[in-house]
Structures are given as structure tokens and as C-alpha cells.
C-alpha positions, 0 to 999 in steps of 0.5 A: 461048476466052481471054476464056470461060476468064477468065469461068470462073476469075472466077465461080470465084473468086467463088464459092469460098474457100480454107479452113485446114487443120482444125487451123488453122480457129480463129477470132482476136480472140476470146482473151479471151472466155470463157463468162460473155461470151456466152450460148449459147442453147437450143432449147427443144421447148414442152410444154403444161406450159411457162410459156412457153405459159401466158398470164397467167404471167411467163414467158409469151411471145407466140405460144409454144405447145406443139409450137414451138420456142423460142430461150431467149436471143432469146425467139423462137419457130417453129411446130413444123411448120416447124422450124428448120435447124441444123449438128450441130457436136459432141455431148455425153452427160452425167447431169445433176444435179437439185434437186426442182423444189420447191427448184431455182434452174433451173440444174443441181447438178452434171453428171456424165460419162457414164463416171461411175457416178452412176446407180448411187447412185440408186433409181426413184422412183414419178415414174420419176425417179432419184433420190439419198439427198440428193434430187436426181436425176439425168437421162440427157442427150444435148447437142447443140451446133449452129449454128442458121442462120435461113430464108436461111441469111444469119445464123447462131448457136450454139446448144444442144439438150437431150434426155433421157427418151424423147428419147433415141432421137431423139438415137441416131437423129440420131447414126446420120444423122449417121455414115451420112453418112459425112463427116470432120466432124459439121458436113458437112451441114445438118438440119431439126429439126421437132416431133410429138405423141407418147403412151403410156398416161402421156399426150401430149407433143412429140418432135423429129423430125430430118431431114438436109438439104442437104450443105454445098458443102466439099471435104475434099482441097483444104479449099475450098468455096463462100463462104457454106457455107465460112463456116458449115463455119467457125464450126461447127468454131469452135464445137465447138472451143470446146465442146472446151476448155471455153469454151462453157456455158449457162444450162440450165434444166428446159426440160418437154422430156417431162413425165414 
């Protein structure tokens, strides 16, 4: 009986680790990286308008096509169908800022709070576009920051979400997911995000459709858990905490998410 209580106590201890207190989960040895030491990533939804998709382009990318999904870093691309898995780590709504797209760099002019009052400096354009009196527009954007985990759950690496337009619901529906979990943390469990072709009376295009997943293996009284989801729950926390101070950015470009 002595020697099955030891073989217990082992594969528990194989299999579980101590974690900090959340207030004390911050990762060391990173003080002196600050945001233009990294690139954060997008997961970028293709669109049959995205360059990426467009053979004979510069910015074509083999295999790209409308409905994948595309790591703008690593310039790798997963079928629509089967997604990726990613850990929601905290969230962001800002009105992005616009230059024409006739005169835009790729990068946003200015990001505004969404407590700001932008919105109502602009008017409706034909293209359904708010837009100022300097030209630029402005877009209702939800910002997710997530940890995109690759098929096995081995590796993983932070990543950004963009959505706006009509993938705004989306976004109130994966919040709504998010909160019926009813967890302390945003990063308590695991989603698949997957794609589907949409339409009105405008056209066709990509949506992303969300699904909650496995729960990762924490328990919040003892801030233990088993050693690879401790893990992941750790560099998720990391990586809103960096969002939180400011540490985290990313190169956004107009990614076609909705083409109108």
C-alpha cells in the first residue's frame, strides 16, 4: 500500500505544477524588451480581394486563399475549415483611425478610446464609411490578444485578432462565451476559431466563427494545474499583462477582413 501511495504522489508530481499567485505570474528576464523588439503577429481572415490570395501579386503567398487564415508574421497559412486553437488573454475596443486607402502607409493614423467621442466628428460616406472632414475614417474595432497554440498544443505564440464591421458580433458573441464560462480569467480555456462564407445584398465574404474548447487543467484556490496547460495559463497572463502596460503592439495592416 506504501509503495502504490508513492507511485500516486510521483505521477502527481509529474504531472502537476506549482503556480505564483496571479499577481506574481510575470515572466523575468524580459525587462528590456519593449515593443519594437518583437512582432506581434495577426491572424489575419483572407478575403477574395486580399493580396495574399492574388497569384502573380507581391504579396501573393502560396496556398493562401479566400476563407484561410494567415499568420502575418510567419506568413503561414491554415485551411478555413480547420481553424486554428487559440487562448483569449484580454481584449481591446478601440476606433481605429484611416487614411484613404489611395494614401495609406498600412498602418493606422491615430487609435482612439472607445470612451473617445470620434465618431461623432464624422459623417456616412456612400461606401458606408465614417469618415472626418481631414478624410481619414474611422472603424469600430474589437482587439483581441490571444495565444495561438499550433495542432499539439507543444508550441505556442502570442497573437492579435482584429475584427470590425459586421465581425463585430462575432466579437460580442465570443465575449458572451467568454463570461458564461464564468472563470476568474479571460485565459481559462481553449477556442477554435474556423471560418464561414457569409452574404447580403452587398455580396459575399468571410466570417469568423468561434467555439469554446477544452478548459485548461488550473485550480484557482491552490494556483496549481497540470504542467503543459500551467504553462500555456502562464504565458497568457504574461501576455495580457504586457497588453496592459503598453509593452505590446503590432504592425496592423488593412487586413480586407469585410470588403465593405
Amino acid at each position: 500500500m506504501a509503495k502504490e501511495a508513492q507511485a500516486v504522489q510521483k505521477t502527481e508530481e509529474a504531472t502537476t505544477i506549482m503556480l505564483p499567485q496571479l499577481q506574481d505570474l510575470v515572466t523575468t528576464g524580459f525587462e528590456n524588451v519593449g515593443v519594437d523588439d518583437t512582432a506581434t503577429p495577426f491572424l489575419k481572415l483572407l478575403q477574395k480581394m486580399s493580396p495574399e490570395t492574388e497569384e502573380g501579386t507581391a504579396d501573393y503567398i502560396d496556398g493562401a486563399k479566400a476563407g484561410g487564415i494567415l499568420n502575418s508574421v510567419t506568413k503561414q497559412t491554415y485551411e478555413g475549415n480547420t481553424g486554428v486553437h487559440v487562448v483569449p488573454c484580454t481584449f481591446r475596443r478601440e476606433y481605429i483611425e484611416w487614411a484613404p486607402r489611395e494614401a495609406s502607409q498600412g498602418a493606422p493614423i491615430a487609435r482612439h478610446s472607445s470612451t473617445s467621442d470620434i465618431l461623432a466628428k464624422t459623417s456616412r460616406s456612400q461606401d458606408n464609411k465614417d469618415v472626418l472632414a481631414n478624410g481619414n475614417y474611422i472603424e469600430n474595432t474589437a482587439q483581441w490578444y490571444v495565444i495561438l497554440l499550433n495542432d499539439d498544443m507543444s508550441e505556442w505564440t502570442p497573437a492579435m485578432v482584429s475584427m470590425k464591421s459586421t465581425q463585430l458580433k462575432r466579437a460580442r458573441s465570443w465575449m458572451s462565451m467568454i463570461r458564461e464560462s464564468r472563470a476568474p480569467v479571460m485565459f481559462s480555456h481553449m477556442y477554435k476559431l474556423t471560418s464561414i462564407l457569409e452574404q447580403n445584398n452587398k455580396g459575399n465574404w468571410y466570417s469568423w466563427v468561434i467555439n469554446r474548447g477544452a478548459a485548461l487543467d488550473i485550480n484557482y484556490e491552490t494556483m496549481t494545474g497540470a504542467q503543459k496547460d500551467s504553462e500555456i495559463f502562464k504565458a497568457a497572463y504574461d501576455f495580457a499583462l504586457a497588453v496592459k502596460q503598453g509593452e505590446v503592439d503590432a504592425t496592423e495592416l488593412h487586413d480586407d477582413e469585410v470588403p465593405f
